[in-house]
DSSP file (Angstrom, degrees, kcal/mol; ACC not computed):
  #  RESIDUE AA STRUCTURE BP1 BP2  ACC     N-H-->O    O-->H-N    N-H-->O    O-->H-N    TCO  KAPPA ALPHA  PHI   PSI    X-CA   Y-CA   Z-CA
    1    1 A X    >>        0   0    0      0, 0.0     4,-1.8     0, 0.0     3,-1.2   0.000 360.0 360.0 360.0 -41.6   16.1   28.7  -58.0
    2    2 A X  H 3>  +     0   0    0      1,-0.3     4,-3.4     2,-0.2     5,-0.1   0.886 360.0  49.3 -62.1 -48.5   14.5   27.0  -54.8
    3    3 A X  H 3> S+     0   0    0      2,-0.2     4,-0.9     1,-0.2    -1,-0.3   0.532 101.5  53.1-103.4  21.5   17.5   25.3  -54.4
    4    4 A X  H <> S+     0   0    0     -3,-1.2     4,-2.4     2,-0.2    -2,-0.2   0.621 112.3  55.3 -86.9 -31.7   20.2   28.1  -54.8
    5    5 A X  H  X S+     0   0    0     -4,-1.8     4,-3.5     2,-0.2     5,-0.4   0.886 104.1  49.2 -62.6 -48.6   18.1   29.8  -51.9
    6    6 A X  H  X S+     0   0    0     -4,-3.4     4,-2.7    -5,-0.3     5,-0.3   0.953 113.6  48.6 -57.7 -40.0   18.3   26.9  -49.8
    7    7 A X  H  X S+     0   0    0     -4,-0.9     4,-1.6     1,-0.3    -1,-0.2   0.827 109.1  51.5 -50.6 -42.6   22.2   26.9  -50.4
    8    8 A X  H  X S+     0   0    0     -4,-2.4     4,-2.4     2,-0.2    -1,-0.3   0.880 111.3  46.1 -30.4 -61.0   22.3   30.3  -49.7
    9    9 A X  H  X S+     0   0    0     -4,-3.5     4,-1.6     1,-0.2    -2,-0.2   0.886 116.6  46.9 -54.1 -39.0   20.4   29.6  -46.3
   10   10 A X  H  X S+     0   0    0     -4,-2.7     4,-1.4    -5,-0.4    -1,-0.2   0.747 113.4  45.5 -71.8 -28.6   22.7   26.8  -45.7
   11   11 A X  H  < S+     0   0    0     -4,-1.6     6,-0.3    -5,-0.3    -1,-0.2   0.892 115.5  52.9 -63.7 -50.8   25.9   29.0  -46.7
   12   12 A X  H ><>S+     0   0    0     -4,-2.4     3,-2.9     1,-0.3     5,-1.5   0.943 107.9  46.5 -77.8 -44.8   24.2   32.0  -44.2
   13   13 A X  H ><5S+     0   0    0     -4,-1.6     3,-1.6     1,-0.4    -1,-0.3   0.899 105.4  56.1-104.0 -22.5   23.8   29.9  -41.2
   14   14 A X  T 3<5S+     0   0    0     -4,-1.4    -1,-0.4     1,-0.3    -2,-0.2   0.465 114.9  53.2 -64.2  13.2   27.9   28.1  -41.3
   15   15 A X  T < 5S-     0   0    0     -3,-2.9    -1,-0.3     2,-0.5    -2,-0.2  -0.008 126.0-115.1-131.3  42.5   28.5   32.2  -41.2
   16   16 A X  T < 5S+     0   0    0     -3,-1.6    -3,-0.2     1,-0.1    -4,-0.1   0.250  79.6 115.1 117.4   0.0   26.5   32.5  -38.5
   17   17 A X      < -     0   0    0     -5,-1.5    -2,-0.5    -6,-0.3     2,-0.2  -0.474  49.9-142.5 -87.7 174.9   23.7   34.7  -40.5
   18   18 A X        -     0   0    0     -3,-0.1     2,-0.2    -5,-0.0    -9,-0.1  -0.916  17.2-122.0-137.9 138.0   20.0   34.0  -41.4
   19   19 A X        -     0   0    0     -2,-0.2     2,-0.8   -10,-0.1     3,-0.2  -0.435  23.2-149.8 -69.1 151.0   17.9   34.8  -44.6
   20   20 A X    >   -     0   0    0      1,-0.2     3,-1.2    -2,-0.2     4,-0.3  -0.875   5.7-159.3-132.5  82.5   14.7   37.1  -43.4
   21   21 A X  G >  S+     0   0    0     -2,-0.8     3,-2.0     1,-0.2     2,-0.3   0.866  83.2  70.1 -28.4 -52.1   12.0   36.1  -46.1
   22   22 A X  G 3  S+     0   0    0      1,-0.2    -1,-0.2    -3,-0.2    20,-0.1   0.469 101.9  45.2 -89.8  27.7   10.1   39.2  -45.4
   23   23 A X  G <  S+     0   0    0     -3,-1.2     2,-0.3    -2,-0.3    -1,-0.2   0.405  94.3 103.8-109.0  -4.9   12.6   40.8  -46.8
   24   24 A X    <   -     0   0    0     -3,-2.0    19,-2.9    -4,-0.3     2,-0.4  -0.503  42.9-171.4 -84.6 130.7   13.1   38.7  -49.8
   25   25 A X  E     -a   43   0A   0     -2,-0.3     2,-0.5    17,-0.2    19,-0.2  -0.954   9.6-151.6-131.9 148.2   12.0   39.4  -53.3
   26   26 A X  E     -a   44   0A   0     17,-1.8    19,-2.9    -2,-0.4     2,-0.5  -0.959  11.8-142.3-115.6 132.5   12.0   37.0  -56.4
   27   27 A X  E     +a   45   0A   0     -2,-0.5     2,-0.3    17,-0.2    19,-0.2  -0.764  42.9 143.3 -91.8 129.3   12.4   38.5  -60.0
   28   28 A X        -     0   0    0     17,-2.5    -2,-0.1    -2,-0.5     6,-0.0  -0.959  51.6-109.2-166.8 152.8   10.2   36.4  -62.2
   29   29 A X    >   -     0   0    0     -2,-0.3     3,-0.9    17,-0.2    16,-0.1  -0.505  41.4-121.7 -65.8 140.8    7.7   36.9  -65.6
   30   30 A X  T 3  S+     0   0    0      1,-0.2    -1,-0.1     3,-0.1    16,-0.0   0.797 105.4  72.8 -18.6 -60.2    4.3   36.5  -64.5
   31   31 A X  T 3  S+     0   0    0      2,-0.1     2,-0.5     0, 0.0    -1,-0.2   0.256  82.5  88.1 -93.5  20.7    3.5   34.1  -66.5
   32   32 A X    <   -     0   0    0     -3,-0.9     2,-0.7     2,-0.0    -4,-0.0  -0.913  67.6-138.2 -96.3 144.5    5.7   31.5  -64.5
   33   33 A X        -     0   0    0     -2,-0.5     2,-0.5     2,-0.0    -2,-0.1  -0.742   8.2-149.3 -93.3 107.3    4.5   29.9  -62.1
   34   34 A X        +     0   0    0     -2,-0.7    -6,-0.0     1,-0.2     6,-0.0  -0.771  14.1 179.5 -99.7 136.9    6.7   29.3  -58.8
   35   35 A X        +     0   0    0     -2,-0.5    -1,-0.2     5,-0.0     2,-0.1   0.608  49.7 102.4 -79.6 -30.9    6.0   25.9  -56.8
   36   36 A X        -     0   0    0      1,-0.1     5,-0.1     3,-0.1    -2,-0.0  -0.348  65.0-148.3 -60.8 136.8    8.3   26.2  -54.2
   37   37 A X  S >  S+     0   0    0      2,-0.2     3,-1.4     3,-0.1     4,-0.3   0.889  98.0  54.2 -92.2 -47.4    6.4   27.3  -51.0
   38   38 A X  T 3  S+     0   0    0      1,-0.3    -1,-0.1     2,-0.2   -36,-0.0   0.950 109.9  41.6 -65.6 -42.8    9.2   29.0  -49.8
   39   39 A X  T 3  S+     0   0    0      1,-0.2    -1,-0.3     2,-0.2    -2,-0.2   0.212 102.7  68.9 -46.7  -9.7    9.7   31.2  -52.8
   40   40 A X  S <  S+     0   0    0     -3,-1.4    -1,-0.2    -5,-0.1    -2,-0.2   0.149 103.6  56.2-104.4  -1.1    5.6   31.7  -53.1
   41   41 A X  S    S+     0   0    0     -4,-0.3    -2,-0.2    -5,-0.1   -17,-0.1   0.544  85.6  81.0-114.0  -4.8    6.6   33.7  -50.0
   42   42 A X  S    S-     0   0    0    -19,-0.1     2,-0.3   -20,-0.1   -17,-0.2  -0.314  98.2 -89.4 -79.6-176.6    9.1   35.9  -51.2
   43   43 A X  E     -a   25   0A   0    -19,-2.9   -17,-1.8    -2,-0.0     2,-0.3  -0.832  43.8-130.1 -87.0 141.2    7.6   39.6  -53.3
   44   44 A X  E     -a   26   0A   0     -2,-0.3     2,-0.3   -19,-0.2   -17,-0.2  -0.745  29.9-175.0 -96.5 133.1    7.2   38.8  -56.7
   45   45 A X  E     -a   27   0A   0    -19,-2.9   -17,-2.5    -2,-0.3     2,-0.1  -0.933  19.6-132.4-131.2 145.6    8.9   41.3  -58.9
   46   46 A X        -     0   0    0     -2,-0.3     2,-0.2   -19,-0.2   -17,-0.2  -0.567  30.3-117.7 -89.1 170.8    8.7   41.3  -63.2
   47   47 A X        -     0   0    0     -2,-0.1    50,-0.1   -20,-0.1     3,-0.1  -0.195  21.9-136.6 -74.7 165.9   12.1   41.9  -64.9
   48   48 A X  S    S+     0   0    0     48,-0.4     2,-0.2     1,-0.2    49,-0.1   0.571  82.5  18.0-100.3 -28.6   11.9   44.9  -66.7
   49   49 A X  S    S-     0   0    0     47,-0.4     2,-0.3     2,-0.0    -1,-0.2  -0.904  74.7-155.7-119.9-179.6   13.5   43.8  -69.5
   50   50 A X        +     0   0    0     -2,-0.2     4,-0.1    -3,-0.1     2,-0.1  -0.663  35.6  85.6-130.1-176.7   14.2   40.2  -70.8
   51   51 A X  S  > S-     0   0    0     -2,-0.3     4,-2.5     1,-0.2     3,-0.1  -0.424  88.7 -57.7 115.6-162.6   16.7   38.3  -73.1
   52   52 A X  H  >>S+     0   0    0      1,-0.2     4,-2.8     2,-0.2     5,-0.8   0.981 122.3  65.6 -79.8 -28.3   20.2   36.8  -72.9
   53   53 A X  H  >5S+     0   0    0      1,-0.3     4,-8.0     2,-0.2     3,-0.4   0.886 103.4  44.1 -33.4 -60.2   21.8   40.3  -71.7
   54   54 A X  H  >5S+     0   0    0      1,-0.3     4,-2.2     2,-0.2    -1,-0.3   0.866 114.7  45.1 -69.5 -38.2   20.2   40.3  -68.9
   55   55 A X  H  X5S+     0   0    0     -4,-2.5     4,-1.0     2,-0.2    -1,-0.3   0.761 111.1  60.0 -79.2  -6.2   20.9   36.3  -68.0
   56   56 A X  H  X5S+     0   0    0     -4,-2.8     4,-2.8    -3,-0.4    -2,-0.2   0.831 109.3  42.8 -62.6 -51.1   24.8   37.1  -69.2
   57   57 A X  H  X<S+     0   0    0     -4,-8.0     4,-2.1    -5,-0.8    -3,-0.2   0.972 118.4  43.3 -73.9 -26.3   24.9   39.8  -66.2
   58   58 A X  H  X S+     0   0    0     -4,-2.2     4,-3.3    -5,-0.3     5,-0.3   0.916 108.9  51.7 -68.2 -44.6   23.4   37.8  -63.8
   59   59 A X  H  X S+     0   0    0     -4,-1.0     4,-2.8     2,-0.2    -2,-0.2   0.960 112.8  51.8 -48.8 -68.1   25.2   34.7  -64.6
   60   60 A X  H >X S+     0   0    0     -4,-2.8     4,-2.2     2,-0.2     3,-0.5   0.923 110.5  49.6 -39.0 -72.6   28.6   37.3  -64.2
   61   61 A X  H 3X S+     0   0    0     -4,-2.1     4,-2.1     1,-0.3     5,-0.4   0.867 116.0  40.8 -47.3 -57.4   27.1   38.5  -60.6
   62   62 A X  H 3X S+     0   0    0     -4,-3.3     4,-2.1     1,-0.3    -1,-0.3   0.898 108.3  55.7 -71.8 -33.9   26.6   34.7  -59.4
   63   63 A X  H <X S+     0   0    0     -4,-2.8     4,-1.3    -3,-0.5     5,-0.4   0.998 115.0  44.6 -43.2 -57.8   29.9   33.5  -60.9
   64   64 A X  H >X S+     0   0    0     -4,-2.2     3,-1.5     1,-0.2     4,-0.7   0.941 113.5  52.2 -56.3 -53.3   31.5   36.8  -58.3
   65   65 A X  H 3X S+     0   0    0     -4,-2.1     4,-1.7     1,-0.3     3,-0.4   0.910 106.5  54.7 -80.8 -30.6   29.3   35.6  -55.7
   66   66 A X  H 3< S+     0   0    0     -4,-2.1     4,-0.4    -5,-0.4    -1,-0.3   0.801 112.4  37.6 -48.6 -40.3   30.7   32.0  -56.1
   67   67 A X  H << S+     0   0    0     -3,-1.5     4,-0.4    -4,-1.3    -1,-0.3   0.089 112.6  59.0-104.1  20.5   33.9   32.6  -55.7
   68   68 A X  H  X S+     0   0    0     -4,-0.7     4,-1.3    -3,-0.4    -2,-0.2   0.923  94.1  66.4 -76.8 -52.8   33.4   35.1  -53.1
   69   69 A X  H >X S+     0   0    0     -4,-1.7     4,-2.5     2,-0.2     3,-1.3   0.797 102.0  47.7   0.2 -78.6   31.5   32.6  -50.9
   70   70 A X  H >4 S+     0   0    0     -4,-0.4     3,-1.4     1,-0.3    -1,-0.1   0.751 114.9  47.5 -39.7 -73.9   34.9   30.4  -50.3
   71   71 A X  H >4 S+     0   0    0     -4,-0.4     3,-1.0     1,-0.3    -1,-0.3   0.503 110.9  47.0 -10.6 -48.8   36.7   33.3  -49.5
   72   72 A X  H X< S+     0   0    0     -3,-1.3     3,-2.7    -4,-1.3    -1,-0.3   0.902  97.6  67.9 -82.4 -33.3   34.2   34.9  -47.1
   73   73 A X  T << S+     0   0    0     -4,-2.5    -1,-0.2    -3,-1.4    -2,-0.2   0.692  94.9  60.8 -52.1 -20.5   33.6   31.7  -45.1
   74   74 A X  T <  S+     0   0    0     -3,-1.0    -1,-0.2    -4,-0.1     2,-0.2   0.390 105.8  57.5-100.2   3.9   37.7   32.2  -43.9
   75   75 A X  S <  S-     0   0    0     -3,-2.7    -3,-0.0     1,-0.1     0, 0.0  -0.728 100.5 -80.2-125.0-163.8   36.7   35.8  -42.2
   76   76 A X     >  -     0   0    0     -2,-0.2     4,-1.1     1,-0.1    -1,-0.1  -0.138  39.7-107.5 -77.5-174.5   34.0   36.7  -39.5
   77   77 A X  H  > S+     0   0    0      2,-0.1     4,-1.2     3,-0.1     5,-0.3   0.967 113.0  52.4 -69.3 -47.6   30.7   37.0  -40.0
   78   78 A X  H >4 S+     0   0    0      2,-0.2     3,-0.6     1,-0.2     4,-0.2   0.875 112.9  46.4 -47.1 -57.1   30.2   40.7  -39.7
   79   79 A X  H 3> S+     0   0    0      1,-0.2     4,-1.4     2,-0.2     5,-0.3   0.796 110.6  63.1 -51.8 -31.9   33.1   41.5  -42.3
   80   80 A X  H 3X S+     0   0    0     -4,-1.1     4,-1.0     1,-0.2    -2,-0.2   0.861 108.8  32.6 -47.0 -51.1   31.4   38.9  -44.1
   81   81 A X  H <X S+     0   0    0     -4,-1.2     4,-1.5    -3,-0.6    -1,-0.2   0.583 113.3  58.0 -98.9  12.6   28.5   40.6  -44.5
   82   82 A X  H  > S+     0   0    0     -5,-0.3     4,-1.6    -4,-0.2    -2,-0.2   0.812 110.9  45.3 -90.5 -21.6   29.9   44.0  -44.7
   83   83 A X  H  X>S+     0   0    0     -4,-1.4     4,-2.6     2,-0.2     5,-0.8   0.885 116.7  49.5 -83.5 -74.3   32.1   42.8  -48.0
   84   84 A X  H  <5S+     0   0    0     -4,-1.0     6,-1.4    -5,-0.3    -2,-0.2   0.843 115.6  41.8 -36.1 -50.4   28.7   41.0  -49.3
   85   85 A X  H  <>S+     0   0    0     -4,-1.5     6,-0.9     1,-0.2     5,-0.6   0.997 126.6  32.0 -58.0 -56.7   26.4   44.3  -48.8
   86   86 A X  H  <5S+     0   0    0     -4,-1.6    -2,-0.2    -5,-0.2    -1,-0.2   0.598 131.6  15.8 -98.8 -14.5   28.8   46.6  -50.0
   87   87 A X  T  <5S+     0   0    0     -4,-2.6    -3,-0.2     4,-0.0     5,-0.1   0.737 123.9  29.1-116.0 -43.3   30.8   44.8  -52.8
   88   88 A X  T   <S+     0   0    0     -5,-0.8   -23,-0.1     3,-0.1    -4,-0.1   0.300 118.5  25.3-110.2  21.4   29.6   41.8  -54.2
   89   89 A X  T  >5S+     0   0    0     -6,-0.3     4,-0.9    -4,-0.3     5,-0.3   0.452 110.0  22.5-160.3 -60.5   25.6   42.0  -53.9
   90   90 A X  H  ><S+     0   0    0     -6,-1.4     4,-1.7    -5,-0.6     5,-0.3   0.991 119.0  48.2 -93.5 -22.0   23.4   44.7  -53.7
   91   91 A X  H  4 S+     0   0    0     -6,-0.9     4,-0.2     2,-0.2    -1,-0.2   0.840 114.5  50.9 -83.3 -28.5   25.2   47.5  -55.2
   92   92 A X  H  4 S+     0   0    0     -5,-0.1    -1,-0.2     1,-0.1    -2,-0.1   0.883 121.9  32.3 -41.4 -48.2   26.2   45.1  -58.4
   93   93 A X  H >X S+     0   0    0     -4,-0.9     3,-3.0     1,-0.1     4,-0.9   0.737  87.1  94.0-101.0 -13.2   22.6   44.0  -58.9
   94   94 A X  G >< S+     0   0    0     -4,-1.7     3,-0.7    -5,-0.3    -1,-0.1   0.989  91.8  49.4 -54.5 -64.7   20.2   46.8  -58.0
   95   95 A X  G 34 S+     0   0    0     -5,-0.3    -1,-0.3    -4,-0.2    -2,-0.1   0.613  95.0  66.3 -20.0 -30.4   20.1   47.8  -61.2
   96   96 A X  G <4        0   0    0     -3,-3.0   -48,-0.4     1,-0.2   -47,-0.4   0.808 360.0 360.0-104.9 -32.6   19.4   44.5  -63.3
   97   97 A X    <<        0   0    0     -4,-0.9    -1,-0.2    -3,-0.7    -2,-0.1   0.653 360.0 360.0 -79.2 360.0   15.8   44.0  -61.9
């Protein structure tokens, strides 16, 4: 996980963005433990529910965000992040946590 954020961060700043950690929340059970400093800094959120469903839809969203990524890198930033808010990332996932 620690290092899908950093890619992310590294992704956000060749598109000219930055990640804002105090906005940032990680979904995780309790009873794991995060090590990662930067990640001990996010809000800790439970899943509400668990099992493969829920890593099969997530697994779908990060595949779309995977190939969105190339894609987005070839427009500006601002359209970049207007396609990312509005198609491929929070209005997919609000739901799954």
């Amino acid at each position: 996980m620690a290092r899908d954020v950093q890619q992310i961060i590294e992704v956000g700043v060749r598109m000219g963005l930055s990640l804002n950690v105090n906005k940032c929340e990680v979904i995780a059970d309790p009873a794991n433990t995060i090590m990662d400093l930067l990640l001990q800094s996010f809000e800790r959120i439970a899943p509400l529910f668990r099992g493969p469903n829920l890593d099969n839809t997530w697994a779908e969203r990060c595949a779309d965000l995977s190939r969105a990524v190339n894609k987005l890198s070839l427009i500006s930033s601002q359209d970049a992040l207007c396609l990312l808010r509005a198609s491929f990332s929070a209005t997919r996932v609000q739901h799954l946590h």
